[in-house]
C-alpha positions in Angstrom: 65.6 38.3 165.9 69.4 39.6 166.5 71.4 40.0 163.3 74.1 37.6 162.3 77.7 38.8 162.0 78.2 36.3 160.1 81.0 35.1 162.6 81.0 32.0 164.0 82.3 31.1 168.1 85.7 29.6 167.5 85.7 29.2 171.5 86.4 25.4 173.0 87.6 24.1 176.3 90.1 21.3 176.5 91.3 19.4 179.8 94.8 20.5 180.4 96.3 17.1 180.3 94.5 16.5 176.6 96.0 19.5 175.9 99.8 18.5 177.7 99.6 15.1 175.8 99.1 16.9 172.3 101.5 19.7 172.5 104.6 17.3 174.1 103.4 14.8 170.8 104.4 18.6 168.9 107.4 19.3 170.7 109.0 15.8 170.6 108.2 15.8 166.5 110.2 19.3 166.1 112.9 17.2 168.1 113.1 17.8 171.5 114.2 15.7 174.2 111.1 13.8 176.5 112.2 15.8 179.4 112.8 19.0 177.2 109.4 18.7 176.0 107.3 17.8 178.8 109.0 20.9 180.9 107.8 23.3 178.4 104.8 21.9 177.8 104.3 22.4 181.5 105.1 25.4 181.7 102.8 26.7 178.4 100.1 24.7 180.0 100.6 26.6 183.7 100.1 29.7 181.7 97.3 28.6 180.3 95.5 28.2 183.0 96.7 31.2 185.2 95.2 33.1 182.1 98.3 34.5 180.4 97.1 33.0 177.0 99.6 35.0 175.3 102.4 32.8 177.1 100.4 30.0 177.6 99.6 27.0 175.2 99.3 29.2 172.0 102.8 29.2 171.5 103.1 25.7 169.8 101.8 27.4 167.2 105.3 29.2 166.4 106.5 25.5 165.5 105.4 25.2 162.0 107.1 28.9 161.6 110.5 27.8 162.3 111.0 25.1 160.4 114.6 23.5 161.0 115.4 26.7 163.4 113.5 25.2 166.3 115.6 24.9 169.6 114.0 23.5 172.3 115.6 24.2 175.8 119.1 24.5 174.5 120.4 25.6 177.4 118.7 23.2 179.9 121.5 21.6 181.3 123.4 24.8 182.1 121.0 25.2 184.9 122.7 25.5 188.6 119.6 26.3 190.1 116.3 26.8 190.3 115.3 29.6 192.2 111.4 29.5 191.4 109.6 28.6 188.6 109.8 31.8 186.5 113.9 31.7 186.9 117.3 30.4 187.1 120.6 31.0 188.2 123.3 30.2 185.3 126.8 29.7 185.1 129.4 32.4 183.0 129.3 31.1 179.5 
């Protein structure tokens, strides 16, 4: 009989767009736009399941964190271009 560690599997799988549908519910309560949300939602989820965890769908938990100091896509319409999905081309400021 193996020995317990006393640690239990934390490990679950979720279908992305369970997942998608949750996290823009998150985004849109700390007060982003439908569009702001659902583009980074998308893009959380993407990373998710290219396996970048790190950048993926574990970032909604930074909301709670920062309170009133959430900014969501700020920036968004300042976008001339999109040259892929990893970057942009932006105006002078």
């Amino acid at each position: 009989m193996a020995a317990s560690t006393g640690i239990r599997e934390m490990s679950q799988t979720f279908r992305a767009n369970s997942v998608s549908q949750a996290a823009v519910s998150l985004f849109a309560a700390a007060g982003a736009a439908g569009y702001q949300a659902l583009a980074t939602v998308e893009s959380l989820v993407t990373s998710s399941l290219m396996g970048h965890d790190s950048h993926g769908v574990i970032r909604t938990t930074y909301i709670r964190s920062l309170g009133s100091a959430i900014s969501i896509n700020r920036y968004s319409n300042r976008i001339r271009q999109s040259t892929c999905p990893a970057s942009a081309v932006l105006p002078p400021v």
